[in-house]
Every structure is written in C-alpha cells, then in structure tokens.
N, C-alpha and C positions, 0 to 999 in steps of 0.2 A: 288400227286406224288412229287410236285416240294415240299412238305413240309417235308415228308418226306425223301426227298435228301438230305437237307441239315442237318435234323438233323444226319442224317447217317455221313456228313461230319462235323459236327462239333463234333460229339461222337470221330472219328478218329484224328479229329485236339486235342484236350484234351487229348488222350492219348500221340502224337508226344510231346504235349509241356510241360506233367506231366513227360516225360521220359527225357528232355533236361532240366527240373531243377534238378531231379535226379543223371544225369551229372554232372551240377553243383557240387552238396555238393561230388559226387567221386573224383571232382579234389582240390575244397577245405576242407581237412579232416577235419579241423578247425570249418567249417562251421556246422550246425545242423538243422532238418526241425525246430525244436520247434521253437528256436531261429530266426531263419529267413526265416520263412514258410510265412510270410505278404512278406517282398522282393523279394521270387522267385517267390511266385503268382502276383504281380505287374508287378515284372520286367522279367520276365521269360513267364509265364505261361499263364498269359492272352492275353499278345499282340500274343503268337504262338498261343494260339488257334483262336484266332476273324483273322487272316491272314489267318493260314491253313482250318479252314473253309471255307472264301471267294474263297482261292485259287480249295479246291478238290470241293467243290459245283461246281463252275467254269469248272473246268474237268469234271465231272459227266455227266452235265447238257448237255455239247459240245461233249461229246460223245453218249449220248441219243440221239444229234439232227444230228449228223454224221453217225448214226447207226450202231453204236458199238454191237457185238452184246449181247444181255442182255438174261440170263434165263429165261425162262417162272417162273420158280419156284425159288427163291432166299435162300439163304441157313436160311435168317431172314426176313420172308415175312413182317413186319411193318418198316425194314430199308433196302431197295435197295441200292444196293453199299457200304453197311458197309463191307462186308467181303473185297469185292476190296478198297477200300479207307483205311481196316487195314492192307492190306497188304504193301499198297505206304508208311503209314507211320509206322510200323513195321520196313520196308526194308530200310528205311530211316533214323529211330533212330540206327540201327544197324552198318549203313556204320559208322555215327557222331561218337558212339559208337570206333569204331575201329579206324576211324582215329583219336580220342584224346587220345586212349589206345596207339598207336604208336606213336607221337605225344607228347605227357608229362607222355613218360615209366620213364623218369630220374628225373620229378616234381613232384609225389606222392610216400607215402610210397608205399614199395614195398606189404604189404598185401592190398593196396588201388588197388594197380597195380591187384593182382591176381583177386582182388573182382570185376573189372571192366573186365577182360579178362570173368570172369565167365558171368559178366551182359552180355556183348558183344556174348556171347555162346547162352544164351537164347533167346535172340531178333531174332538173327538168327535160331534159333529153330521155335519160335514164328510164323516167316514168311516162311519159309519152311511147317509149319502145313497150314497156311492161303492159302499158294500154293495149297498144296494138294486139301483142300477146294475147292476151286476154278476151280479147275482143274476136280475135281468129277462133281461140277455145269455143266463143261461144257461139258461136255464128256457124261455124264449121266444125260438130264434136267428132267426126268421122274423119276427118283428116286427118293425116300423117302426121307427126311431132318432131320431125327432125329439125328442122330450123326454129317454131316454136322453143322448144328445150335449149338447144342450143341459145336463144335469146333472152331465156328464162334466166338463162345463168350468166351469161354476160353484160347484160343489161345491171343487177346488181353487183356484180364484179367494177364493172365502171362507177359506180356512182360512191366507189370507196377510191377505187384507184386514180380515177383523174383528179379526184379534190388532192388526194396526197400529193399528186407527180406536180398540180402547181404551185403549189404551198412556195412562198419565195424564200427566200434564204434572207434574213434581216443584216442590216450592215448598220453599225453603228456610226453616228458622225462624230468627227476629231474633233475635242476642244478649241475652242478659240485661244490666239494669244491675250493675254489683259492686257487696254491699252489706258492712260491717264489720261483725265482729262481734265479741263480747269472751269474755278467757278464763275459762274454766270449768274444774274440777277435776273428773276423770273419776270414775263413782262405782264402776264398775271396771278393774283391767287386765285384756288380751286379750292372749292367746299365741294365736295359728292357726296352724297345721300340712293342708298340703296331701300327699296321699298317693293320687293316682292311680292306676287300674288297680286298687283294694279296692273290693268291696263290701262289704254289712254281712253277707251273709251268709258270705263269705268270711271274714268276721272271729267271727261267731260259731261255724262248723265249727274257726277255730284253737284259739279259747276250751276248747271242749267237747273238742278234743283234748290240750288244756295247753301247745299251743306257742307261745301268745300271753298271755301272764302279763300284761303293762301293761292290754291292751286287756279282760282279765278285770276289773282291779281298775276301770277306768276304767268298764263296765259295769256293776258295781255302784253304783260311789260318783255317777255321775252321772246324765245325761239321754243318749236313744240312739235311732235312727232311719233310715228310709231316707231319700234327698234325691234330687228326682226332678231327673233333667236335662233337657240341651234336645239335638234331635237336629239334625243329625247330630252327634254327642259328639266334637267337638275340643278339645283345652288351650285356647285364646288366648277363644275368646268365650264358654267356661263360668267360667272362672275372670275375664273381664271382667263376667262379668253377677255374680259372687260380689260383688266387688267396689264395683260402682257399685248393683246392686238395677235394673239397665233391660234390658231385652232386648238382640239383638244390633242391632237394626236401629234402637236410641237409642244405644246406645254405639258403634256403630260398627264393631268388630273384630268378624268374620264369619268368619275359615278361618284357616290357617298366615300366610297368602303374600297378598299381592295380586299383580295381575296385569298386562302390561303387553300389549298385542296390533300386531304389527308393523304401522308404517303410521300409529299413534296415539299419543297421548301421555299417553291419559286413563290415570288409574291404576283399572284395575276391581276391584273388592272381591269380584266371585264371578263364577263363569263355568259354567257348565250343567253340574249333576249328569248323568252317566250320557251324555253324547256326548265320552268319551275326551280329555279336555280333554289328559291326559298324553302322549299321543301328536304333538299340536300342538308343545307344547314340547318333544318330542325334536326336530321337523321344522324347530326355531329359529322358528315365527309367533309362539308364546308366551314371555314372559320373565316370572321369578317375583320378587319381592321379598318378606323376611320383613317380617311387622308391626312397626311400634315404637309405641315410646310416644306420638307424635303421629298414633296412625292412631285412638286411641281420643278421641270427641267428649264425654264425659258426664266430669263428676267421679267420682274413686276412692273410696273412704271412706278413706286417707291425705288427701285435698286436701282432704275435711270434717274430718276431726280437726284435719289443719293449720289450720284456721280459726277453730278455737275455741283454737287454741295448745298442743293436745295432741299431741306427735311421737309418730312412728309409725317404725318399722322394717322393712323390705321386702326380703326375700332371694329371689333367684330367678326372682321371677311372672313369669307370660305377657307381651309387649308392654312391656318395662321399660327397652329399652335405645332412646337413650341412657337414664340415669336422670334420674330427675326432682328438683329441688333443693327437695326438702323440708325440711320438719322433724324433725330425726332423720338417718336413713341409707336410702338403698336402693340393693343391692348387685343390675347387670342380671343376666338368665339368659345372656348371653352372657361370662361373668368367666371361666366354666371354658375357655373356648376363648381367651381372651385372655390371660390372667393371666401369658403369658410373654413376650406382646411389648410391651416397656417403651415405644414410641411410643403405645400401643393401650387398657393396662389403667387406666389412667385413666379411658379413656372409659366405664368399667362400672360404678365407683363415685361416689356422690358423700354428704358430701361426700369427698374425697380423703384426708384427714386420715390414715387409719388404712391407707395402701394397701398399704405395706410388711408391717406384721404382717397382714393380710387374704392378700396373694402368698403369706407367709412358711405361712399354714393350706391352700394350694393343694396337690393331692392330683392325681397324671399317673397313667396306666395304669399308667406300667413302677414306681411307690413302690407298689401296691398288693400286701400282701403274701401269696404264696404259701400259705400254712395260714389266711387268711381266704377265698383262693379256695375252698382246699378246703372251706369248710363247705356251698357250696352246686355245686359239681361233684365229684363223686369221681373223682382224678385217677389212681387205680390204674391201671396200663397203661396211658395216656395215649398215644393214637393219635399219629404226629408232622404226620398235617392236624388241619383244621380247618373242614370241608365245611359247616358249619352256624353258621360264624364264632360260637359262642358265646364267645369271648374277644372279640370288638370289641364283644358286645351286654352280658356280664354287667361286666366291666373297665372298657372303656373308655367304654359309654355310661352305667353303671346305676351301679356301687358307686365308680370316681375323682369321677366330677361331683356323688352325693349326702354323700359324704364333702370333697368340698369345700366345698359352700354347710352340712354342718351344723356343720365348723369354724369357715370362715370367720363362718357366722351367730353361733357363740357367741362369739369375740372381739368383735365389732362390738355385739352384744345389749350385752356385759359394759359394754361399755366407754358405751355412750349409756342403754342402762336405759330404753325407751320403754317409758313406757303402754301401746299398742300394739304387739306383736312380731307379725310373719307370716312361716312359712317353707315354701318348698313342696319336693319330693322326686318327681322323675319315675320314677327307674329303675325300680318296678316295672310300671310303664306299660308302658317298653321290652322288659322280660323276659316279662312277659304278652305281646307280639305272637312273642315267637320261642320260648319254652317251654310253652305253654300245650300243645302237642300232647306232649310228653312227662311232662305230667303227667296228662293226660287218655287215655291212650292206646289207649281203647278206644272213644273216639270218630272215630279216623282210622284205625284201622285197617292201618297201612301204616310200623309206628316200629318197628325192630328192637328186643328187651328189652334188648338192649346199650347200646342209645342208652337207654332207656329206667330202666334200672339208673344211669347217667350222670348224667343232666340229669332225672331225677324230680322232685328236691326244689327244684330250684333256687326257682322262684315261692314253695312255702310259705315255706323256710328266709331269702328275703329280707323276704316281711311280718313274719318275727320279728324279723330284723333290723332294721328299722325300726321294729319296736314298741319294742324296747331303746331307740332314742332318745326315741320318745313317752314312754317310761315315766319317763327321767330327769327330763324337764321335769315331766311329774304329783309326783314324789317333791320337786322344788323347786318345788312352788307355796307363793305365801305370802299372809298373807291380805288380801281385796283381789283377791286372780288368777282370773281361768276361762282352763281349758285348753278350746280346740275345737280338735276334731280332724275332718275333711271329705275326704270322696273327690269330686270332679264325675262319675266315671262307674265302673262294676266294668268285668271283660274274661270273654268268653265263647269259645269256639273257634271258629275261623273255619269258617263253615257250604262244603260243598263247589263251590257257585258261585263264590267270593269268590275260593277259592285257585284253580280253573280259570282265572276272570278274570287274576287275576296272574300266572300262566303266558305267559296268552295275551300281553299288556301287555306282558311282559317285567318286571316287578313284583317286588319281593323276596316270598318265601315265606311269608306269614304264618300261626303257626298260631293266634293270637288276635286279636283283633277287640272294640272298643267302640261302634263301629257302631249295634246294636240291644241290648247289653249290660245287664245290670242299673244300676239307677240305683245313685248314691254314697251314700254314709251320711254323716249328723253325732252326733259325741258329745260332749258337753259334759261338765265337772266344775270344781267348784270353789264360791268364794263366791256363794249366790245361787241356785243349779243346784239342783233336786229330785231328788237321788236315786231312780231307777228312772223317771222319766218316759219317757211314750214320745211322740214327734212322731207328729202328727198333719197328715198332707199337706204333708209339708214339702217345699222344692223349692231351687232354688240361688237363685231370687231374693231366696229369705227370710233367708239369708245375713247382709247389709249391714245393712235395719233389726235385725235382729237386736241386733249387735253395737253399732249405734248407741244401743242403746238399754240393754244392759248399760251401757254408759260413761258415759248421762245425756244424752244431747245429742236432740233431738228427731228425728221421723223425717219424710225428705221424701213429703210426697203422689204426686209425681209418680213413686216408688219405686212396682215392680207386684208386690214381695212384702208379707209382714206380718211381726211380731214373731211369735218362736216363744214366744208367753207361756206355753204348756202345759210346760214347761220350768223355770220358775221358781217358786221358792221363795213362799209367800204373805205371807211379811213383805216380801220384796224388793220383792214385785209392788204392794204395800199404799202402800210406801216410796217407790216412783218413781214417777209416776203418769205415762203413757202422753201424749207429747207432738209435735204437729208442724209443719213448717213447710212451704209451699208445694214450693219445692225449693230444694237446694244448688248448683245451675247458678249462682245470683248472689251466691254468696258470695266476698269478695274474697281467693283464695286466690292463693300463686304458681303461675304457669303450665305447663303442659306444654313441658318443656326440646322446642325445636325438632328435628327428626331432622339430625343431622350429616350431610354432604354426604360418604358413604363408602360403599361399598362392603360388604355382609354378605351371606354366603351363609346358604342355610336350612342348620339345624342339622340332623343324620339326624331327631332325632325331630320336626322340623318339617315331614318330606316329607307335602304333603296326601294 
C-alpha cells in the first residue's frame, strides 16, 4: 500500500512540475523545449517533482492514518490516491496558470496570451473532470470503474497534453531599415522627476496637512492626476514602458533579474509567479542576473530626441547601465555602488568628461549627517541594536544614493543644459517597504508605541523631503520649461498573507508592498500646462507621446498610449498641431552600448 502511494504521488508530482516548465517556455516565447528541455528538467522539473512527491505521499499517507475516508474500490485500483492527488495538482497548476496569465497579460505576445488563457481553460476542465471522478467514487463506491479509470487517466493526460499541443511557435520580427532624419528645435524643454513609492493621494493628504509646500504650489499652478500602472508594479518595466510608450512584452525588460536555469544557457526573462522560484535559487538550480541596458528591444524617448539632434540627460533610470552613448549625458543606476572603485566608475557614466566632479558630488552612508538623520528618526534614547536595520534602509539605501544622483544630476544638468532632463529618486520606495507599518500602526497591530514614537514619521518627513528638491527645480523654471513630476506606482501595507509568506520563504519583513498598491500620479506645470487640469485615464504608457509631443516631434503609431491633450493650454494645443509617424524603431539613432562582459550583482532594491 504505502508503495503504491507514493508512486500514485509521484505520478501526480511529474505531472504538476512537467505543467510548470511548460509555463515556463509560455512566458518566455523565446525559449524552446528542444533547446532547453536539459534546463527545465534540471531546474524546473525534477526538484518539483522529488518535492511534490515527498509533499502528497506526506498528505496521503496522514490522511490514511486520520481516517479520511477512502473507497473500497479506487477509480485505479494499482494507484490509490492518484485520481485525488490529480486533482490537488491539476487544481494547482490551474490557479499558477491563471495567476501568471493575469500577471504578465502586458509581458507576452498577445497570441502567447491567448494560448496561455486557452491552457488555463483546459487545466480547469481537467480538474473539474477529476472532481466528477471523484465525486462518482464517492457517492457510488459499488459502481463499476470502467469509465471512472478510464477518466482517471485521461483527464491528467490532458492537462499536460493540450497545454504542450498549444504552446505557439514564437516568430521573430525583421529589423527595421534606419532611416535619417534632421534637426529640429524643440518647442519645449522637459525636466522629469521620478519619485516612486507616492501616490497622488499620498500627496494630496501632505498638501491639506501643509507638509508638502512644492507639491501645493505645483497643484495649483498646473495639471495633476492619477497614472495607472501595469501589474505586477516593478521599477525596470514601468519606468521602461515610461519611456518607450510599448508594453513590457515590445520592450522587452519584464522583472529585476533575468534568469539563468542550471543545465541551460538560454537567458529566461520570467519564470512562474507563485511556484517559489526563490527557493530554487537558494538550492543554486536558479542564477539571477540584473537587467541592462541591452536587455531593453524598443527605442527610449532619449534615442528619439537623439534623432532629431535634441540631447537628453539621464540620471539614475531603470536598465541604464552600461550607459548608453548618447546625446547629452546618462549617468547609470549603478554609479552609487561604483563611484569608489576607480577601475569600475567609468563604467557608469558616459560621456566620462565630467567623472571627477560627478565622484567629487558622491554622498557614502558614513557623510550622511547625523541631525539630517534626525529629522526623520528621533534618536532620543537610541537603542545601541538595530533589529529592524533601519539605518541600512533610511542611510544607506534611501537618503546616501538620492542625495547622490540629485547632486551629481545638478552638476552634469549645469554643465550640458539638455532640452531634455530626467531624474529619478528611489528611496522612498525603499522606506515604504520597511516603514510603512510604523506609520500605519493600527493596521498590524503587533508595533510597540516605542517603535512607533521612533520610526512614525520617517515615510511622510522623506516625501517632504523630496518635495524640497521638486520645489527648487519648479522655483527655476524658465520660460520655455514643463516640470513633470510622475510616480509608476504608490505603497499600501503589506496585507497579512504576504508577510506570513515571507516568513515562511525566509524573506525579509516587509511591512509595505506595491504589488496591488494605488496607481502613481503625474503633475505637470509650466509653459503650455492648463492650470488646474485634471487627466483623464491617464496611464504610464501615455507618458512618452506625451512628452514627444510637448517638444514638437511627432508621435510613433506603433506607441499604445495617447497625448495627455486634456492638459494643455488652447493656444499651445491650437499652436502645434498633433503629429505622427509610423514608428521610431527605424530612426537612424546611436545604438544601445553592448552589456560589458562583467559581473553585477542585483542591487537590495532589485531583489524580485
């Protein structure tokens, strides 16, 4: 009996984890079994099933000896518990199924999409039959087994075989021709400022309390709104879809990390929501690599303005490193972590020109000084731990690295003066994932007032802090300039499954979360801008023609947002008339600088 149980559960674990590398190759189109049928049986396929075996033999066995109750006559009398153990993982592949179909609807082609909505129909079919099964077993244990058995075994038969038979066959698109184009005189400059981890509401509760003076005056004098994102809410493919105006599945950059699966060579770009992918790579089957600038396929709106001969200036973004040899300057997200080793910090900026005065604005934990700490921890009685490492999250990840890129950005701005400025600012992103329950406090429940007295303020008192720099740039606008100001996503607390999960995981503690979080806001002001406008459906894709379009330069069709024209002034709007061109893919811009042959680990705030 007990031999035959577990083959029962190991026939069931095989199928769960031949259906979760199948997964696999749906989300990377790219990917192929031929090609990399040795890496997803490695790293896929074998560790689920030798798990899922241990795990339903486990259940089977504790439900035998609990006296669950079991048919006299099994619907496969040589395997007890197969039809219940295809149903747990059936039902199982089905949900993962769905939740990566919803999940990365915006990261795979859209016939990948259908073909996965279709596998997702069958699984569910699958286990619906497996019910019935089961259900006949139990309802009627003296009945015949012939069509039972017979459905036993086809029913998980199917739910490997139709996901394989729809699996689409991936067609890559032709290169565009490059085509030239000439220069144009932009009919605005653009300042953009990234500030993660705000929503608009979060910014209007500062407002109405007066702790956000900039974002008051910015409120009034301009245009203002929410910006809906794309889920699941990561930095690297919200802020590439800003950017380019294309989803993640035309641009390419999809998560933190790609992925590398022992056994294989293919570089995978996503690997299945919700079957513990982090646990893999603790066990070394999985290796992570951060995204670079050559992982994104689609033009940036830097590589369109370059085209038209307008420079652009790039501090910080997602995906930047190496940088790319533009027009102008872009300084990578990786310069705070390099900026001291003189073999290394080259590699961050280009051009290089200005590397020394750039070092010379770099800002390390230990310069960060003590009575700016205090404005958002009150350090009276300062414990001598530090249980909840708030000094490596407010210090060293949030106020050294945004105090670096907003120095470093204003020498480099000064000194090139681009049409174009972009700069972005993580840390409240960071302090939203470890503060949020100390300023929330009555949503967990479980925060001592001491701690709570401590680390309250920290989240508001850094959005003020950051609106101080917003504010300087609004108080230098000159005319000619729009200040846009954009969040890709707000932070919510983390709901009580998430942090169990993390526990369980081994996972740092998070008490915020962007996950399901309110969308981001955009606010605009300046020349051109309608004071008091409100956006209307506005989203991250609308973004890029956006801005294309303040500047003068037409906008690409093949772009899947629109112009925020509800935004604009009616002389402006009168003045430029609404222009486009097929796309920017064949504009003969410089290339995406190659990824250097080195070595990068993910940054903390890159861990997926």
């Amino acid at each position: 009996m007990l031999l035959r149980t577990v083959r029962s559960a190991a026939l069931a674990a095989c199928l769960l984890a031949a259906d979760l590398a199948l997964l696999t190759l749906y989300l990377n189109p790219e990917a192929s079994l031929q090609r990399d049928g040795a890496g997803l049986l490695l790293g896929i396929v074998l560790p689920y099933a030798l798990a899922g075996t241990l795990a339903l033999a486990a259940i089977a066995l504790l439900a035998s000896a609990w006296g669950w109750p079991h048919a006299p006559r099994p619907p496969l009398e040589g395997l007890p518990w197969f039809a219940s153990l295809s149903f747990v993982c059936v039902t199982i592949a089905a949900s993962v199924y769905w939740l990566n179909l919803t999940s990365y609807r915006h990261s795979i082609p859209i016939v990948f999409v259908r073909a996965l909505a279709a596998a997702t129909a069958c699984l569910a079919g699958a286990a619906l039959v497996l019910l019935a099964v089961l259900a006949d077993t139990w309802l009627f244990p003296n009945r015949g087994r012939g069509l039972s058995a017979a459905l036993a075994v086809l029913a998980p038969a199917s739910a490997l075989a139709l996901p394989l038979g729809l699996l689409p066959r991936f067609v890559p698109q032709p290169k565009p021709v490059p085509v030239r184009t000439e220069r144009v005189q932009p009919a605005r400059r653009i300042i953009l400022v990234g500030l993660d981890g705000m929503s608009l509401g979060q910014i209007r509760d500062g407002v109405a309390q007066g702790s956000l003076p900039a974002f008051t005056r910015l409120l009034k004098r301009g245009a203002q709104g929410p910006l809906a994102t794309l889920r699941p809410a990561e930095g690297p493919p919200i802020w590439t879809t800003i950017f380019t105006g294309r989803l993640p599945r035309d641009h390419g950059i999809k998560s933190f990390a790609t992925y590398r699966l022992r056994g294989s060579r293919t570089s995978f770009e996503l690997l299945p929501k919700g079957a513990f992918v982090g646990l893999l790579e603790k066990a070394g089957l999985v290796s992570t690599a951060p995204v670079t600038a050559s992982s994104r396929k689609r033009r940036a709106l830097w590589n369109a303005l370059n085209a038209f001969g307008i420079q652009t200036g790039i501090v910080r973004f997602w995906a930047t490193y190496p940088p790319e040899k533009v027009q102008g300057f872009m300084l990578s997200n990786y310069f705070h972590r390099l900026h001291d080793d003189a073999s290394r910090a080259a590699e961050t900026l280009y051009p290089p020109d200005l590397l020394a005065e750039v070092q010379g604005r770099a800002v390390d934990a230990a310069d960060v000084d003590r009575a700016l700490v205090a404005q958002f921890v009150d350090l009276s009685g300062e414990p001598p731990g530090d249980d909840i490492g708030w000094r490596r999250d407010l210090v060293e990840r949030a106020l050294a690295p945004d105090m670096t890129y907003q120095r470093a950005g204003a020498v480099l701005r000064a000194a090139y003066d681009p049409p174009f400025f972009a700069t972005y600012f993580y840390g409240l992103d960071v302090l939203g994932h470890t503060f949020t329950r100390f300023a929330k406090p009555e949503l967990f429940g479980d925060v001592p007032p001491e701690d709570v007295r401590r680390y309250g303020r920290v989240v508001d008192h850094y959005a003020a802090y950051l609106s101080e720099w917003v504010g300087d740039l609004e108080k230098g606008l000159r005319p000619g300039e729009v200040l846009i100001v954009i969040s890709g996503y707000g932070m919510e607390p983390a709901p009580p499954w998430r942090r169990l999960l993390s526990w369980l995981t081994g996972g740092s503690a998070s008490s915020g979360t962007h996950d399901h979080a309110p969308d981001g806001f955009f606010v605009a002001v300046g020349d051109g801008i309608r004071p008091g406008a409100m956006l209307q459906k506005a989203s991250v894709l609308d973004v890029a023609p956006t801005i294309l379009y303040l500047m003068g330069l037409p906008v690409a069709r093949d772009m899947e947002g629109r112009v925020l024209t509800e935004i604009l002034e009616e002389d402006f709007a009168r003045a430029h008339p609404l222009t486009f061109v097929p796309s920017y893919e064949s504009l003969a811009v410089t290339p995406v600088a190659g990824a250097l042959d080195v070595e990068l680990p993910l940054l903390p705030e890159e861990t997926p």
